[in-house]
mmCIF entry with sequence, helices, sheets and N, C-alpha, C, O atoms, coordinates in Angstrom:
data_MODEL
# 
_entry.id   MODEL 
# 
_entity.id                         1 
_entity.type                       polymer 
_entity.pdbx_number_of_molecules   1 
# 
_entity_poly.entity_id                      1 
_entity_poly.type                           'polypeptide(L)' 
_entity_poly.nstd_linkage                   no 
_entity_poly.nstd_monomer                   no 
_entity_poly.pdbx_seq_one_letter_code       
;(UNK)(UNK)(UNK)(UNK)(UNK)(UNK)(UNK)(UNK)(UNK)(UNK)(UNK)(UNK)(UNK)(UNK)(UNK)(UNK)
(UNK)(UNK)(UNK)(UNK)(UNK)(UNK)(UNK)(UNK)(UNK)(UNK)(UNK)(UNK)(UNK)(UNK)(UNK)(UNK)
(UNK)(UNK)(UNK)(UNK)(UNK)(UNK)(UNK)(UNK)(UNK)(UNK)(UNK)(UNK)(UNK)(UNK)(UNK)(UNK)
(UNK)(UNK)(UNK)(UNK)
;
_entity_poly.pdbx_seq_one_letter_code_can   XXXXXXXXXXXXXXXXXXXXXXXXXXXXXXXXXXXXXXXXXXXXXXXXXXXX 
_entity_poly.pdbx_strand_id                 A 
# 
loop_
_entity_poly_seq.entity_id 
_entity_poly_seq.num 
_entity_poly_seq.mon_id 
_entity_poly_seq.hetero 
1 1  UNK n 
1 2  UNK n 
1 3  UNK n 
1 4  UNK n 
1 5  UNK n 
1 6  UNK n 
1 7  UNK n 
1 8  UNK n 
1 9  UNK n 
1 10 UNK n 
1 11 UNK n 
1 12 UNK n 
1 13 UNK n 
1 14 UNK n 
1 15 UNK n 
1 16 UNK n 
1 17 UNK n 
1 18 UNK n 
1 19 UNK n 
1 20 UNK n 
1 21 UNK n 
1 22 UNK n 
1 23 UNK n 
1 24 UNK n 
1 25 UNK n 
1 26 UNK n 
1 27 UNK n 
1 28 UNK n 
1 29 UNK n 
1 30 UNK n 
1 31 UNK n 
1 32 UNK n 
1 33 UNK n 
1 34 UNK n 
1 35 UNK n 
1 36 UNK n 
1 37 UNK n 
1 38 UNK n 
1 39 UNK n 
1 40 UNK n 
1 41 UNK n 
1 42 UNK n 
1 43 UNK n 
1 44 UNK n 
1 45 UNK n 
1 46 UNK n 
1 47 UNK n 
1 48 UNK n 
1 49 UNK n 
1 50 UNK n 
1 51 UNK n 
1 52 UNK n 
# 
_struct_asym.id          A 
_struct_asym.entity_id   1 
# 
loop_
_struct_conf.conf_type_id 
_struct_conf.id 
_struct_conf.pdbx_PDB_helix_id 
_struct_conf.beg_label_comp_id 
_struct_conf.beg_label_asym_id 
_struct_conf.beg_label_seq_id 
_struct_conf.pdbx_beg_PDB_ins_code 
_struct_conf.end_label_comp_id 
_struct_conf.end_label_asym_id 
_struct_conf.end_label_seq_id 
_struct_conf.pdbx_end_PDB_ins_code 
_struct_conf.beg_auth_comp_id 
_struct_conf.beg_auth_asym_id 
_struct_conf.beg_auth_seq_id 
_struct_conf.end_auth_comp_id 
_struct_conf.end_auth_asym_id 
_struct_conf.end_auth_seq_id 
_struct_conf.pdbx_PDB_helix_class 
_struct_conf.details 
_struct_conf.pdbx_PDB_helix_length 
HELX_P HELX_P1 AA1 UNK A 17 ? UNK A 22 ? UNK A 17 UNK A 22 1 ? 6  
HELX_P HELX_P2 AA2 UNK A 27 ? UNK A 36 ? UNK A 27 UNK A 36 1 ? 10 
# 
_struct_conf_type.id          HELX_P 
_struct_conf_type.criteria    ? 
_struct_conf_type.reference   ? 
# 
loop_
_atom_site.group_PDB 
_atom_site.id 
_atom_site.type_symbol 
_atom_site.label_atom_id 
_atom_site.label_alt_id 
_atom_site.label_comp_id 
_atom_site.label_asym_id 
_atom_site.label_entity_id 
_atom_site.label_seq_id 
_atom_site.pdbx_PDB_ins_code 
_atom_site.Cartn_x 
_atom_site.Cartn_y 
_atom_site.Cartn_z 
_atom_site.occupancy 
_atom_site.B_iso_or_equiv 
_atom_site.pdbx_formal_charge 
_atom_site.auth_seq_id 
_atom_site.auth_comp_id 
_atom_site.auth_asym_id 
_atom_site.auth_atom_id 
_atom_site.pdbx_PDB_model_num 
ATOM 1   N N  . UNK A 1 1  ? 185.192 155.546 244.584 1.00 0.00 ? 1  UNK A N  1 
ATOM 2   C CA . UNK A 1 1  ? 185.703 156.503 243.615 1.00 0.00 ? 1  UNK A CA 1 
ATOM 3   C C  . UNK A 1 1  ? 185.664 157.902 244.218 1.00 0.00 ? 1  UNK A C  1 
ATOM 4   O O  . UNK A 1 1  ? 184.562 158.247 244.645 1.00 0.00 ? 1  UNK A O  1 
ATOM 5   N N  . UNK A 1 2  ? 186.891 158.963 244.356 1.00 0.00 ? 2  UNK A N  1 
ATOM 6   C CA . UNK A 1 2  ? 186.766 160.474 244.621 1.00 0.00 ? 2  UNK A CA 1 
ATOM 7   C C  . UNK A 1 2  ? 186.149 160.446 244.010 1.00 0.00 ? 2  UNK A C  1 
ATOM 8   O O  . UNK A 1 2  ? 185.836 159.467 243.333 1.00 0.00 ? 2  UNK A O  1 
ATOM 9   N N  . UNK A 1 3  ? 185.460 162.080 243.965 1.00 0.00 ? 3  UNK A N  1 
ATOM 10  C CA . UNK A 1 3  ? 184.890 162.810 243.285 1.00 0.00 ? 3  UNK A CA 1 
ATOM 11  C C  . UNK A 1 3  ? 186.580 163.802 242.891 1.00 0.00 ? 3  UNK A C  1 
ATOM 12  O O  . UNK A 1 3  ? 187.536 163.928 243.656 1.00 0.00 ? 3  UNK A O  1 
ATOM 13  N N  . UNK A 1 4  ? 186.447 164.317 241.570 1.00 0.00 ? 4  UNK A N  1 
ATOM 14  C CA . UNK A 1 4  ? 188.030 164.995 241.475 1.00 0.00 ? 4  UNK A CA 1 
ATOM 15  C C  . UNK A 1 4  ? 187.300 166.564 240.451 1.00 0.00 ? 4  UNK A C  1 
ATOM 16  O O  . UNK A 1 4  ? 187.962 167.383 239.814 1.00 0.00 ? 4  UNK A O  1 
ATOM 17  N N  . UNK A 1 5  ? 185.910 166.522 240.615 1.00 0.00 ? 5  UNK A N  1 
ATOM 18  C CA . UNK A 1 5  ? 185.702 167.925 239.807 1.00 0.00 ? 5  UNK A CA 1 
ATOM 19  C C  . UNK A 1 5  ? 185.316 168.964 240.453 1.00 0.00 ? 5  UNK A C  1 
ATOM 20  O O  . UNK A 1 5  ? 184.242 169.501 240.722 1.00 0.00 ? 5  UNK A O  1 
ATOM 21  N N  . UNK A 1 6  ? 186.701 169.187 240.703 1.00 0.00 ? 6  UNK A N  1 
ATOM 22  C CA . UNK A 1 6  ? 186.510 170.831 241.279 1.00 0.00 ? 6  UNK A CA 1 
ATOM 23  C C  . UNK A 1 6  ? 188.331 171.268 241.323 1.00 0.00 ? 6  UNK A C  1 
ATOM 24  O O  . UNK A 1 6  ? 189.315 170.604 241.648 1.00 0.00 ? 6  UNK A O  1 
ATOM 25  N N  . UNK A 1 7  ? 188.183 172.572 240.871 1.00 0.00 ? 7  UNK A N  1 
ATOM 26  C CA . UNK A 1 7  ? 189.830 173.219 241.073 1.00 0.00 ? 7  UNK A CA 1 
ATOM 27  C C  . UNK A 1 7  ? 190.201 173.752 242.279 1.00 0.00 ? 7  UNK A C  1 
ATOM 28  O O  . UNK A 1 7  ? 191.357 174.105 242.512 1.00 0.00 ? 7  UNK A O  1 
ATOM 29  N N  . UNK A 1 8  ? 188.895 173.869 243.407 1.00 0.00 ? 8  UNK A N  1 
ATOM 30  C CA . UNK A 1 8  ? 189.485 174.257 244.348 1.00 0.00 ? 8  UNK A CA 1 
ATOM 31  C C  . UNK A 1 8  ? 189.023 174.131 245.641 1.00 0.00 ? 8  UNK A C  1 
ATOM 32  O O  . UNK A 1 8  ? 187.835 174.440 245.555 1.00 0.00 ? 8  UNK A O  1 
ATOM 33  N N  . UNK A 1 9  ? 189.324 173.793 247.059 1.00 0.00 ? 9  UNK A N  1 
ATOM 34  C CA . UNK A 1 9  ? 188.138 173.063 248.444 1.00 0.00 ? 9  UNK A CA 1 
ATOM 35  C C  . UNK A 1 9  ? 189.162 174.046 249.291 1.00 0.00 ? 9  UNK A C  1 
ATOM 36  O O  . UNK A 1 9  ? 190.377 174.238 249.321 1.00 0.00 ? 9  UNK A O  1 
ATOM 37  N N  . UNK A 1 10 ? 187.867 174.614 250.034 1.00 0.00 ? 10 UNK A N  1 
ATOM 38  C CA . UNK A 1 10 ? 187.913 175.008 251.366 1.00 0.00 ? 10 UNK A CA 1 
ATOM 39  C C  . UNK A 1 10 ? 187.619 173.944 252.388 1.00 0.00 ? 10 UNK A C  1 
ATOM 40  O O  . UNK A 1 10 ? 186.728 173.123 252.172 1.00 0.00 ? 10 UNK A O  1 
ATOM 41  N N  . UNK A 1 11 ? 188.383 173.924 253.572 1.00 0.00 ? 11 UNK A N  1 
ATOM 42  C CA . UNK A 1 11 ? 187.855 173.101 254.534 1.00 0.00 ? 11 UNK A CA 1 
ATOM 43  C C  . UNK A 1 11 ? 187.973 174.273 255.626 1.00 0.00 ? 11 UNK A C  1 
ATOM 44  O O  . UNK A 1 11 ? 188.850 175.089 255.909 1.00 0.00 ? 11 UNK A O  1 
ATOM 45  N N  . UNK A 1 12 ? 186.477 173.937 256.188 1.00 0.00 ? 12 UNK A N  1 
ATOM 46  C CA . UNK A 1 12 ? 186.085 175.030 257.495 1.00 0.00 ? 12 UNK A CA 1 
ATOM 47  C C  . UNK A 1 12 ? 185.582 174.256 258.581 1.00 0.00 ? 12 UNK A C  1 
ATOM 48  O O  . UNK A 1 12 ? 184.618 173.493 258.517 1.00 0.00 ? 12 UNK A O  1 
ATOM 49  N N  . UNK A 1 13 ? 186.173 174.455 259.424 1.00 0.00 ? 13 UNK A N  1 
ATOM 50  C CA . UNK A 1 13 ? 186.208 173.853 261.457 1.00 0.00 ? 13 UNK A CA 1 
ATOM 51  C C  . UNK A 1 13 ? 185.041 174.457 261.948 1.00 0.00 ? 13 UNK A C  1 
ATOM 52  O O  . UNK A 1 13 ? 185.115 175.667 261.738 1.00 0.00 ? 13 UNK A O  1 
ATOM 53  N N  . UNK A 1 14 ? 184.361 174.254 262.313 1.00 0.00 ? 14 UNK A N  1 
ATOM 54  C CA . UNK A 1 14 ? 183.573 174.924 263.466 1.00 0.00 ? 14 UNK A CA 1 
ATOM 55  C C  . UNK A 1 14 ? 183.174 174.436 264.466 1.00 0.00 ? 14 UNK A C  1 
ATOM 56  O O  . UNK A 1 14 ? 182.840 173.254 264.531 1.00 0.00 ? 14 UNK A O  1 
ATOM 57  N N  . UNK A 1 15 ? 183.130 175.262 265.457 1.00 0.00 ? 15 UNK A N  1 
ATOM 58  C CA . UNK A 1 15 ? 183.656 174.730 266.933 1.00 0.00 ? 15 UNK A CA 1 
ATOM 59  C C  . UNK A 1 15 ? 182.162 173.438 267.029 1.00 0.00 ? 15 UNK A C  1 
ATOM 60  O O  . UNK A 1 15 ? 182.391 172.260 267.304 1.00 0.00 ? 15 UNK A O  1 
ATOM 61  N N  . UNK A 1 16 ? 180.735 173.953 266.754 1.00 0.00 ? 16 UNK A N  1 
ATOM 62  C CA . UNK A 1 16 ? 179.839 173.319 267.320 1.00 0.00 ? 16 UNK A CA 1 
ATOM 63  C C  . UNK A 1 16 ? 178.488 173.706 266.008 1.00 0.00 ? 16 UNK A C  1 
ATOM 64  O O  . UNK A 1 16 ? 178.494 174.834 265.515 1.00 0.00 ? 16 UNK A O  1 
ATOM 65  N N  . UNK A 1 17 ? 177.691 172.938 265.671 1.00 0.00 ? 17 UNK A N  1 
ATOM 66  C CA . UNK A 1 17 ? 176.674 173.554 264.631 1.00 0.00 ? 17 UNK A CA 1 
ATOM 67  C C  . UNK A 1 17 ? 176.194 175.448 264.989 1.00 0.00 ? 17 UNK A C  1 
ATOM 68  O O  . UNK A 1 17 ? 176.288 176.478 264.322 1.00 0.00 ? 17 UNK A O  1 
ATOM 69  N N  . UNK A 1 18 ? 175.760 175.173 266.161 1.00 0.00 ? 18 UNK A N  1 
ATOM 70  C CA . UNK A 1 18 ? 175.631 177.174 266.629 1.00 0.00 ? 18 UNK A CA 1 
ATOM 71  C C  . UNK A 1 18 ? 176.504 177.963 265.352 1.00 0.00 ? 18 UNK A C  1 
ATOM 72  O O  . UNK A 1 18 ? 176.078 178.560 264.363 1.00 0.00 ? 18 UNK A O  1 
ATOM 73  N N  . UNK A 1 19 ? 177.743 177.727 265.767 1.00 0.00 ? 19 UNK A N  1 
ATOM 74  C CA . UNK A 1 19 ? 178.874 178.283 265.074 1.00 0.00 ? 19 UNK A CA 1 
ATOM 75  C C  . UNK A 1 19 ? 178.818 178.307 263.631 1.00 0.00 ? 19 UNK A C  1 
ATOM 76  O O  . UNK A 1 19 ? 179.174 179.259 262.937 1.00 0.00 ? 19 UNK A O  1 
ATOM 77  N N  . UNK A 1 20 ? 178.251 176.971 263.127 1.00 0.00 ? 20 UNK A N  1 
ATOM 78  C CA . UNK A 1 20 ? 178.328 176.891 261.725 1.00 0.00 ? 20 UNK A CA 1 
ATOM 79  C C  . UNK A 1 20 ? 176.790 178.076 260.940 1.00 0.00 ? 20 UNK A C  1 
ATOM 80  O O  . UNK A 1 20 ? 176.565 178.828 259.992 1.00 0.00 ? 20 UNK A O  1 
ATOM 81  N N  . UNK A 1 21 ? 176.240 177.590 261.968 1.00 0.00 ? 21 UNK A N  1 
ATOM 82  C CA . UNK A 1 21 ? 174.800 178.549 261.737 1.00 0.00 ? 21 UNK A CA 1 
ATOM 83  C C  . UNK A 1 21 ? 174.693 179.775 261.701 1.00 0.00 ? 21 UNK A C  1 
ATOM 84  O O  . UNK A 1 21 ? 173.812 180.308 261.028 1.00 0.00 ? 21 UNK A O  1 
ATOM 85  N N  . UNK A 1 22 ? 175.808 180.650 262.611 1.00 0.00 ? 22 UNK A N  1 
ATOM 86  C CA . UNK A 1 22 ? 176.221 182.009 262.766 1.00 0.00 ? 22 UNK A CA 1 
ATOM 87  C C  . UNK A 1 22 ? 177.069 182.527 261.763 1.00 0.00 ? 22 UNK A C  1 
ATOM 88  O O  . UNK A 1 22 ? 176.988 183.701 261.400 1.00 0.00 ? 22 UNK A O  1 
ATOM 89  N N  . UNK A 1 23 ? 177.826 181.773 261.323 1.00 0.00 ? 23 UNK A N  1 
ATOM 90  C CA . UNK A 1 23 ? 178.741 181.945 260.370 1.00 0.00 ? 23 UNK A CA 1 
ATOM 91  C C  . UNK A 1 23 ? 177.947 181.815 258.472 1.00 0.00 ? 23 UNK A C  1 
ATOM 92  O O  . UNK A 1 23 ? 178.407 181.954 257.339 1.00 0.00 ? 23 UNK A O  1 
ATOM 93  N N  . UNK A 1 24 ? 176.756 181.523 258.984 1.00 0.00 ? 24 UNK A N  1 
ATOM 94  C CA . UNK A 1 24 ? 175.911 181.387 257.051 1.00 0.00 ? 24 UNK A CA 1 
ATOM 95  C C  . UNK A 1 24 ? 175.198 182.440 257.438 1.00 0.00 ? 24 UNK A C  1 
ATOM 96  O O  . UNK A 1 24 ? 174.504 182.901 256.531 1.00 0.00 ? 24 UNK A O  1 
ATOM 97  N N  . UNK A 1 25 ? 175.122 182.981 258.456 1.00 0.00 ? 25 UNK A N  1 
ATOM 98  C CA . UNK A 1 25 ? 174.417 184.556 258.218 1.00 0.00 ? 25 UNK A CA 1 
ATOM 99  C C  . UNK A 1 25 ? 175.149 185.616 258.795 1.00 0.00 ? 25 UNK A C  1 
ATOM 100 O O  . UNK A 1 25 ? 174.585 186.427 259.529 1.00 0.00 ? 25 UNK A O  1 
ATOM 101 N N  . UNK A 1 26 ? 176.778 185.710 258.439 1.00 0.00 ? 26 UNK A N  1 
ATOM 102 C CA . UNK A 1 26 ? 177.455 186.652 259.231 1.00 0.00 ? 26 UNK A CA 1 
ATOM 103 C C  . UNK A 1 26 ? 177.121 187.479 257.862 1.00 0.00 ? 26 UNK A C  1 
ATOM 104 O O  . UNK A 1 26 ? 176.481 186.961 256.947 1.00 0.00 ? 26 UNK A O  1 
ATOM 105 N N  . UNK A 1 27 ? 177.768 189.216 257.798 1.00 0.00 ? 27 UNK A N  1 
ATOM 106 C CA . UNK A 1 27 ? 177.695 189.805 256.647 1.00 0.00 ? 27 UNK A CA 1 
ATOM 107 C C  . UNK A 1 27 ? 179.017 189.430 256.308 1.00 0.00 ? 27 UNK A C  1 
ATOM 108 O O  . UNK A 1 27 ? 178.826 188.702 255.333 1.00 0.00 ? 27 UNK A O  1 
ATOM 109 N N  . UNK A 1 28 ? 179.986 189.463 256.462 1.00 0.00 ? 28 UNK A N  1 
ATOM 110 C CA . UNK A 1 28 ? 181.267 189.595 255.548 1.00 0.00 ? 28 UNK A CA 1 
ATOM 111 C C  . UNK A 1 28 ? 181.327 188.280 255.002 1.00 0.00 ? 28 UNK A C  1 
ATOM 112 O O  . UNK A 1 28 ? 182.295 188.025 254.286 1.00 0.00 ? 28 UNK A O  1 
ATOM 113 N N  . UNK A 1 29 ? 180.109 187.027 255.296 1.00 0.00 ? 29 UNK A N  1 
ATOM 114 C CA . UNK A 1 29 ? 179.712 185.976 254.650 1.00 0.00 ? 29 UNK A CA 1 
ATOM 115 C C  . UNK A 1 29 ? 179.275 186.307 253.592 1.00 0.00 ? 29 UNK A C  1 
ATOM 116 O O  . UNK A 1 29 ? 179.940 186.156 252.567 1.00 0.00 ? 29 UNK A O  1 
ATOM 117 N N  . UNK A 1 30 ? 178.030 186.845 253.588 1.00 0.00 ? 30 UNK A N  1 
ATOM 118 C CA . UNK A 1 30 ? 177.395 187.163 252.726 1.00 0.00 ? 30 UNK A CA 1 
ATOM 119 C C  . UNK A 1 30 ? 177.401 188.216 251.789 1.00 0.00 ? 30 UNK A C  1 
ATOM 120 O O  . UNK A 1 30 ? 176.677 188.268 250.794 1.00 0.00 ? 30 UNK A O  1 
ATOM 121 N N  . UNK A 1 31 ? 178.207 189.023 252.120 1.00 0.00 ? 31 UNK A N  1 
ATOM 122 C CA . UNK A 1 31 ? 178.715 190.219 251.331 1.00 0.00 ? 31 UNK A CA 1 
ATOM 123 C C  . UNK A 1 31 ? 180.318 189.122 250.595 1.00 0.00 ? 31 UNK A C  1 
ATOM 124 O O  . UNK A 1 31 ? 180.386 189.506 249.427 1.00 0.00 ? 31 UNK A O  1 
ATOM 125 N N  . UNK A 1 32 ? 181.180 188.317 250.762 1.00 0.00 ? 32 UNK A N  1 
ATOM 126 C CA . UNK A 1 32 ? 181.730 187.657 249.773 1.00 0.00 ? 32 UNK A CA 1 
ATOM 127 C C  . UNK A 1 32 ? 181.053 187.119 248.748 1.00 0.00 ? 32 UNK A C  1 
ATOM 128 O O  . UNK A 1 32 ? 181.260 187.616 247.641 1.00 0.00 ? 32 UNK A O  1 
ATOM 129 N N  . UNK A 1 33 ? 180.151 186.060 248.853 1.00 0.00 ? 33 UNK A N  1 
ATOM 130 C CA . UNK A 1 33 ? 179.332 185.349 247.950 1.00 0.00 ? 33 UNK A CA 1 
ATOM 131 C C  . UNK A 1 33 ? 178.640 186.400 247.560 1.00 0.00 ? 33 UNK A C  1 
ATOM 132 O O  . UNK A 1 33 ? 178.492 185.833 246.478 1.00 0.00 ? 33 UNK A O  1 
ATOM 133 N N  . UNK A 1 34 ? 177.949 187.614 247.380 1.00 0.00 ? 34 UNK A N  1 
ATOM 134 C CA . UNK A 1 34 ? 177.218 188.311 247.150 1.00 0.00 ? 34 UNK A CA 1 
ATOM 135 C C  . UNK A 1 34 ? 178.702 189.187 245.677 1.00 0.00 ? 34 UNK A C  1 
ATOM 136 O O  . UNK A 1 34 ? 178.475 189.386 244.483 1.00 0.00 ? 34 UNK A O  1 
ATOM 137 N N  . UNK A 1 35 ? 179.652 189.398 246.223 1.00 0.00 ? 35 UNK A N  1 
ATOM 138 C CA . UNK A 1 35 ? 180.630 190.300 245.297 1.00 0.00 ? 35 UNK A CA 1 
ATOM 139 C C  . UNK A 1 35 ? 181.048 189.099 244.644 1.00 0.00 ? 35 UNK A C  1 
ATOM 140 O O  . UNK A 1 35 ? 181.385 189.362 243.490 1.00 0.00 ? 35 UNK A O  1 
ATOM 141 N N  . UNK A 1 36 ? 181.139 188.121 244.867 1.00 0.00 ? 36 UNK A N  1 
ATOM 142 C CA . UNK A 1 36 ? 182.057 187.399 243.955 1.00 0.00 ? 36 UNK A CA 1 
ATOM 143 C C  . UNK A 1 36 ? 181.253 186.007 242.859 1.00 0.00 ? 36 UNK A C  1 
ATOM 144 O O  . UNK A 1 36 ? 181.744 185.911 241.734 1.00 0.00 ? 36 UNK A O  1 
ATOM 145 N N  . UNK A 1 37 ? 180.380 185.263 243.126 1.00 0.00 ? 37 UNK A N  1 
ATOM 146 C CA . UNK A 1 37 ? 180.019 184.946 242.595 1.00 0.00 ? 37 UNK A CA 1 
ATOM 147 C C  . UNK A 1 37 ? 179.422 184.425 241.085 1.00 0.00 ? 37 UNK A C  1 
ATOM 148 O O  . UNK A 1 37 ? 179.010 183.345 240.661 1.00 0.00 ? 37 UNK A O  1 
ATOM 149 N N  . UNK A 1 38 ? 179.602 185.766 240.517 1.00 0.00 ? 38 UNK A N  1 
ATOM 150 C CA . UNK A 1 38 ? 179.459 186.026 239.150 1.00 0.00 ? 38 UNK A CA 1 
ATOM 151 C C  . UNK A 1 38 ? 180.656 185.431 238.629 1.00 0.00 ? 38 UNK A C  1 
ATOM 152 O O  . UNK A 1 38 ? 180.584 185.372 237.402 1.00 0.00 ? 38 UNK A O  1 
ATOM 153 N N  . UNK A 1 39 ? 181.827 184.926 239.124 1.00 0.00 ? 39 UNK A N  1 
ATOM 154 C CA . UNK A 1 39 ? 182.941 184.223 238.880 1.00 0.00 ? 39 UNK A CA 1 
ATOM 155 C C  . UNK A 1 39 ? 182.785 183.116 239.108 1.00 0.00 ? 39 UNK A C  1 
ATOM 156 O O  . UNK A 1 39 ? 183.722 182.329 238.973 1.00 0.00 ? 39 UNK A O  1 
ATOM 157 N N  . UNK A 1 40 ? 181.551 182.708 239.525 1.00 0.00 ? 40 UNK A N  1 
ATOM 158 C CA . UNK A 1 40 ? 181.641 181.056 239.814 1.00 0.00 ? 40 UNK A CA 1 
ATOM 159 C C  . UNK A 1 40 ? 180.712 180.298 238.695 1.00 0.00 ? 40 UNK A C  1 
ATOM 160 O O  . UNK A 1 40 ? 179.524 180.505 238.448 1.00 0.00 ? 40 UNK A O  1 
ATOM 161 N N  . UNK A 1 41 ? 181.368 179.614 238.257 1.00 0.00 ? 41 UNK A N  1 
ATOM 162 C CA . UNK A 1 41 ? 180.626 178.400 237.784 1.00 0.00 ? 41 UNK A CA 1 
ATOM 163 C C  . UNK A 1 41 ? 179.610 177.508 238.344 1.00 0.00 ? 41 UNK A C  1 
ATOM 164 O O  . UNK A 1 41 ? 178.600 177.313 237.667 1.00 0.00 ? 41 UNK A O  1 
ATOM 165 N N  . UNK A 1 42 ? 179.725 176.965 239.429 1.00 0.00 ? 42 UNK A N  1 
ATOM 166 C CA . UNK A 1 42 ? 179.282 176.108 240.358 1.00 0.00 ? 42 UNK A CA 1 
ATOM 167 C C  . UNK A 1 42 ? 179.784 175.922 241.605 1.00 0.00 ? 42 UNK A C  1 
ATOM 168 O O  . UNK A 1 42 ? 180.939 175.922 242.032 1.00 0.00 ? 42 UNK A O  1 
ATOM 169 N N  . UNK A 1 43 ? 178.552 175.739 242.205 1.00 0.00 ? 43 UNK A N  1 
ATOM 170 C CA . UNK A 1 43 ? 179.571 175.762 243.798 1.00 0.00 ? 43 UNK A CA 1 
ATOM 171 C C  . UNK A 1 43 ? 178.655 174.344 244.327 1.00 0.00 ? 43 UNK A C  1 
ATOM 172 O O  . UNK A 1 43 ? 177.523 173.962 244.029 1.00 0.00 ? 43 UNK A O  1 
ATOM 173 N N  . UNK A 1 44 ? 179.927 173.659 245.434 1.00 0.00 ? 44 UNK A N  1 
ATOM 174 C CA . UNK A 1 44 ? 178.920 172.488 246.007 1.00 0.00 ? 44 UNK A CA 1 
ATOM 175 C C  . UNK A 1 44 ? 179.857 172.514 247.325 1.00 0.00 ? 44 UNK A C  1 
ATOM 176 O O  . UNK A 1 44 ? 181.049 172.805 247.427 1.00 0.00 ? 44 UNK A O  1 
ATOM 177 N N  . UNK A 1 45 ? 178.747 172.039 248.473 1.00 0.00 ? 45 UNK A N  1 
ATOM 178 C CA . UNK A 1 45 ? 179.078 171.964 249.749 1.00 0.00 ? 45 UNK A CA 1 
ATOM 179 C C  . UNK A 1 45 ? 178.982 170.282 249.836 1.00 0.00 ? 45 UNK A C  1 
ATOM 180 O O  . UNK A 1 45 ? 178.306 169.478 249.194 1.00 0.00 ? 45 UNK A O  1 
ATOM 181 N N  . UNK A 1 46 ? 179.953 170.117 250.909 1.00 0.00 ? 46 UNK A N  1 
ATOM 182 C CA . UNK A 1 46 ? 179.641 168.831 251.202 1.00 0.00 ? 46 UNK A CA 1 
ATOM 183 C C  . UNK A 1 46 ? 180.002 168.806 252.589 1.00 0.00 ? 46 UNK A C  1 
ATOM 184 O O  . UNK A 1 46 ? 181.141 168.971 253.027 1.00 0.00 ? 46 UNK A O  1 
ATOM 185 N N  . UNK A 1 47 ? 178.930 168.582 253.273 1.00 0.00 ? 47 UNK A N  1 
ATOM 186 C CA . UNK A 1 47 ? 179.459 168.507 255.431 1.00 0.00 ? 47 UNK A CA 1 
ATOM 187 C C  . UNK A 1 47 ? 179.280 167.136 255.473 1.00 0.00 ? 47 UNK A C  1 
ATOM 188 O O  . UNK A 1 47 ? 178.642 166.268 254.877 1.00 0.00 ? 47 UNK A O  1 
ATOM 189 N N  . UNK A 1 48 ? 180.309 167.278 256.668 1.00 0.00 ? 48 UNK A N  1 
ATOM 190 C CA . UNK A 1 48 ? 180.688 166.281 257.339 1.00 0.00 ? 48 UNK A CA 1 
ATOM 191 C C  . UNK A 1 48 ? 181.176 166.330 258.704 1.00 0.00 ? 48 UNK A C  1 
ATOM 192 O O  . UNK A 1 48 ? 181.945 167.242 259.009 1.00 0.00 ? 48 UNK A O  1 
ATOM 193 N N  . UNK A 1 49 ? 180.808 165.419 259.610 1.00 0.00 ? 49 UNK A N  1 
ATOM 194 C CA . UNK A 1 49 ? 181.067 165.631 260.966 1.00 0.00 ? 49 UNK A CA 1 
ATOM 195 C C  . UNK A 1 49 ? 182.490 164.853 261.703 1.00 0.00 ? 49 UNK A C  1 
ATOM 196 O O  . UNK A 1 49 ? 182.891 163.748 261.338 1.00 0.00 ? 49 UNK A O  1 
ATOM 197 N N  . UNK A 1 50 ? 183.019 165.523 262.599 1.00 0.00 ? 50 UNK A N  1 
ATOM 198 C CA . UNK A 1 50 ? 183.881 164.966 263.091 1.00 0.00 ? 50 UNK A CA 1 
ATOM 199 C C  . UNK A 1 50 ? 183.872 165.049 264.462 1.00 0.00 ? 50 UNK A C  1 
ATOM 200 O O  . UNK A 1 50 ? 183.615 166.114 265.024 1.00 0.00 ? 50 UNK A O  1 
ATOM 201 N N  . UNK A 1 51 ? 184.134 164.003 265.081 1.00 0.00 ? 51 UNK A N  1 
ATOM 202 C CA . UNK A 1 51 ? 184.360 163.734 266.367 1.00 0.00 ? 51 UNK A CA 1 
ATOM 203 C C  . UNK A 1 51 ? 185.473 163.883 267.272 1.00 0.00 ? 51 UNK A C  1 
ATOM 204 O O  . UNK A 1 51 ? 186.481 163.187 267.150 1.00 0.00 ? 51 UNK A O  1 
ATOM 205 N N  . UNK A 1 52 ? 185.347 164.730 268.147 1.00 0.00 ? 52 UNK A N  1 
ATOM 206 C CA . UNK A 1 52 ? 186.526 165.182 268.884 1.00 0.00 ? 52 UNK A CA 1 
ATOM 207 C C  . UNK A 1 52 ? 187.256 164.043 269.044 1.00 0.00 ? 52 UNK A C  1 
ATOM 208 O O  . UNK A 1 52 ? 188.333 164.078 269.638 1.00 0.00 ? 52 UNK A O  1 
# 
């Protein structure tokens, strides 16, 4: 069974975990989620790996 509750998915590439790790503490990361949030209802991540 999908899962189908949510109105909206980002999908984000990153080259190698480093990357993904640099990118959850960049500021213009954290300064989005920081301004916008108060608009969110709920948020859920879901990773997954892919193989070159």
């Amino acid at each position: 069974m999908n899962d189908r509750d949510f109105d909206a998915a980002l999908h984000v590439i990153f080259k190698d975990k480093a990357a993904h790790d640099e990118y959850q503490r960049a500021s213009r990361h954290l300064k989005f989620i920081e301004e916008n949030q108060a608009n969110w209802k709920k948020v859920r991540v879901f990773d997954s790996g892919v193989e070159p």
